[in-house]
C-alpha positions in Angstrom: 71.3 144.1 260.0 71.1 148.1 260.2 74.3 149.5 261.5 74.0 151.1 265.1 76.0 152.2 268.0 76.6 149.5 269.8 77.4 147.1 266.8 80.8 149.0 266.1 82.4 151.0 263.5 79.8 151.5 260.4 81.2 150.1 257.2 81.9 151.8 253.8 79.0 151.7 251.9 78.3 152.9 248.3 75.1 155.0 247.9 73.2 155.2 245.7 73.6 158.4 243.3 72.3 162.1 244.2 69.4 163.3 242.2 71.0 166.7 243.2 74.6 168.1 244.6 73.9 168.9 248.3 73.6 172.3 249.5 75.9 172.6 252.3 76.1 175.3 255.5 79.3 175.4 256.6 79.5 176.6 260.2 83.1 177.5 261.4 86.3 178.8 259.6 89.1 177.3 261.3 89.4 173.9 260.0 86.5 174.6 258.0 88.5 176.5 255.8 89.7 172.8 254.7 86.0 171.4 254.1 85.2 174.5 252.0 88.2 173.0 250.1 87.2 170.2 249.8 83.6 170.3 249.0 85.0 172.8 245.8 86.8 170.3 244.1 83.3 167.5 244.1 80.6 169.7 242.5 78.7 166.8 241.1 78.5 165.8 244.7 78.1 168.8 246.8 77.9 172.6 246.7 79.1 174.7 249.9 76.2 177.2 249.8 76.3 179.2 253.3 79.2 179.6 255.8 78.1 180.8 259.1 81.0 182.3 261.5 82.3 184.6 264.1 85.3 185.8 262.2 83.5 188.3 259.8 86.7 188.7 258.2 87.3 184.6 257.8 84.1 184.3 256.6 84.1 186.9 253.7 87.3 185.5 252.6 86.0 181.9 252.4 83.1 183.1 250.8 84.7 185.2 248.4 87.4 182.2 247.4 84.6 180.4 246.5 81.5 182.3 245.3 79.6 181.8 248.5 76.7 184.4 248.4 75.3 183.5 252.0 77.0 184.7 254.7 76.0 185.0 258.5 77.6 185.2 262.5 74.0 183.8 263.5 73.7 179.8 263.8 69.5 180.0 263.3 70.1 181.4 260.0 71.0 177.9 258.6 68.9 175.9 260.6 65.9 178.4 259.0 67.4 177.9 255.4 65.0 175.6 253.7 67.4 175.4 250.9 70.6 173.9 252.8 70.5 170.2 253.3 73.3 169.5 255.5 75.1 171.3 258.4 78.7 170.5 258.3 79.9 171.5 262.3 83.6 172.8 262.5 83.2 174.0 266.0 84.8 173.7 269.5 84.0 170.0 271.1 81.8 172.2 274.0 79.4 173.0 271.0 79.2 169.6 269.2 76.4 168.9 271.1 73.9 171.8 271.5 74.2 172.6 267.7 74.6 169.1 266.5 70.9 168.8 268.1 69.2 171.8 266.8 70.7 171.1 263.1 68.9 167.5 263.8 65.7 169.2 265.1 65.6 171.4 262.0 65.8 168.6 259.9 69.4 169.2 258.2 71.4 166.1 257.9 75.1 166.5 259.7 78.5 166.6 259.2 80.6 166.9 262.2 84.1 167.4 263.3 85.8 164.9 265.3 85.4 164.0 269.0 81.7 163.8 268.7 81.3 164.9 271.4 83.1 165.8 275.0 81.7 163.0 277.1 79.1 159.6 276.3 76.3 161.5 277.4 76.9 164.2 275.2 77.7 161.9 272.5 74.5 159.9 273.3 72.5 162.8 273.6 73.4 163.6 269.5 72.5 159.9 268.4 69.1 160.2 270.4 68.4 163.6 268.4 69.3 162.2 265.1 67.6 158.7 265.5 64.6 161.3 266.7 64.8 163.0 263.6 65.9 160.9 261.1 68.4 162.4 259.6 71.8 161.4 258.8 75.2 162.0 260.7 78.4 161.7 259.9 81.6 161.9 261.4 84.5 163.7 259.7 86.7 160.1 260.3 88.5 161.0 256.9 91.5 159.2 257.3 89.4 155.6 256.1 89.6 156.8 252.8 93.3 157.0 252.7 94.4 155.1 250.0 96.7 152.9 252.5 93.8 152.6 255.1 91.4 151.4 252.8 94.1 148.8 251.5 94.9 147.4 255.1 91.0 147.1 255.7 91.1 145.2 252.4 93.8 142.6 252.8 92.3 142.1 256.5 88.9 141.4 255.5 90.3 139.5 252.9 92.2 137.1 254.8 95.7 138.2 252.8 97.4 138.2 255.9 95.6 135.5 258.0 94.0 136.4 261.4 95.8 140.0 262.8 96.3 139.9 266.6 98.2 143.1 266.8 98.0 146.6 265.5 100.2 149.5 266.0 99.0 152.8 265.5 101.1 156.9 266.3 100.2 159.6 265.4 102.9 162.9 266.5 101.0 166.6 266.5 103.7 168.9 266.1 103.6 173.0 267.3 101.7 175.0 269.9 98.9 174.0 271.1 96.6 176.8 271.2 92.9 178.5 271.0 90.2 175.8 273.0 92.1 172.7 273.0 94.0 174.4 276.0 90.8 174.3 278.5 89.1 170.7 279.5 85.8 172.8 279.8 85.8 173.1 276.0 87.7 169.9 274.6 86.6 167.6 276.6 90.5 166.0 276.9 94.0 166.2 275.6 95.3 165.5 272.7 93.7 161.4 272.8 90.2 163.2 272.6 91.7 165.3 269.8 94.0 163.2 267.7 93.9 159.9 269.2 90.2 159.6 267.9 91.9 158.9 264.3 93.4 156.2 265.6 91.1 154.5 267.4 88.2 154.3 264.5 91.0 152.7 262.6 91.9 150.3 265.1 88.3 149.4 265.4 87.1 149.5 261.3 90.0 147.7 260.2 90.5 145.1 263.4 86.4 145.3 265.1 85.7 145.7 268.3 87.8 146.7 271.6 87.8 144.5 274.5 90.0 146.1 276.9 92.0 149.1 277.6 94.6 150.3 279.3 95.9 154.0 279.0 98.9 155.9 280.8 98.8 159.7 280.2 101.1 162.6 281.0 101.8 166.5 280.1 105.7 167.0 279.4 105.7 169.5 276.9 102.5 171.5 275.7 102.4 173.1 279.8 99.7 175.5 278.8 97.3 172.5 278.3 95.2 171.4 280.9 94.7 167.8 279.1 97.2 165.6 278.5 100.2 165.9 275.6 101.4 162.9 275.5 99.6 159.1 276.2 100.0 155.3 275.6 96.8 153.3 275.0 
């Protein structure tokens, strides 16, 4: 059966090979700066071909690092770029949505930053653009291929350690908190909407599907946050 929404977490699949390296716009240069990284060292895979920014002085260094001719502040120049297959969005949560949309409607495929999106409808309103267009999204859940992740999925699907009935996930973000991750207009949440989400597509790839939750949450030390800092789930 076709994976969907409502069926869970997708599974790892292997696809088939690329005729070509994908041409990648890169839209964003703050954690961007680590998919540009990345995409550098797997050239038989993928080629980082346009970054597209604010920071005219982030982007020209990106570009520069690594031999990026295209360079733009203005969004529609990707989406116009017949020669870019795939938008990869490293972007506030408040713009998931609007340019996650247009890169479908354009007919770019997607890669895009965790949350998804701020809210269900938002995050709805993406899937519904996508399945619209068909293209492909994916979200940049990269901790499943961690060496030890990808093991613990093993053994449990294996039945190595009989049937789990608990899990215990942490995660600690250490520093200031700063930039959009401050203001619930434009992260949508605290840190659970930020971090968290790492460890709840875990939970649910290597365990399935949640049942119930419960969640306390509280501010104690990042004060300049409007979301929470600190939570139990």
């Amino acid at each position: 059966m076709p994976w969907s929404s409502s069926t869970g977490p997708a599974p790892m699949t292997s696809n088939p090979p690329l005729k070509r390296p994908l041409r990648i716009g890169l839209v964003g240069t703050g954690i961007g700066s680590l998919h540009a990284a990345g995409i550098s060292r797997m050239p038989h895979l993928a080629t980082l071909a346009a970054i597209c920014g604010l920071d005219t002085a982030a982007v020209n260094a990106l570009a520069t690092r690594y031999g990026v001719e295209k360079t733009t502040s203005r969004y529609e120049d990707l989406l116009n770029d017949p020669g870019l297959d795939v938008i990869d969005l490293c972007v506030p949560h408040d713009e998931h949505m609007p340019m996650a949309i247009a890169a479908a409607r354009a007919g770019k495929h997607i890669l895009i930053e965790k949350p998804l999106a701020r809210t269900l409808e938002e995050a709805d309103a993406i899937l519904e653009a996508v399945k619209s267009a068909g293209v492909t999204l994916m979200m940049g859940h990269n901790q499943r291929y961690y060496a030890h992740h990808a093991r613990a999925k093993a053994l449990v699907d294996a039945g190595v350690i009989g049937k789990p009935y608990m899990i215990v996930a942490s995660v600690h973000v250490h520093g200031q908190i700063d930039g959009f991750r401050r203001f619930l207009k434009h992260a949508g949440g605290g840190t659970l909407i930020d971090s968290g989400v790492h460890r709840f597509d875990l939970i649910r790839w290597i365990m399935g599907e949640v049942e119930t939750v419960f969640a306390q949450t509280g501010r104690f030390l990042q004060m300049q946050m409007e979301g929470e800092d600190c939570a139990v789930v």
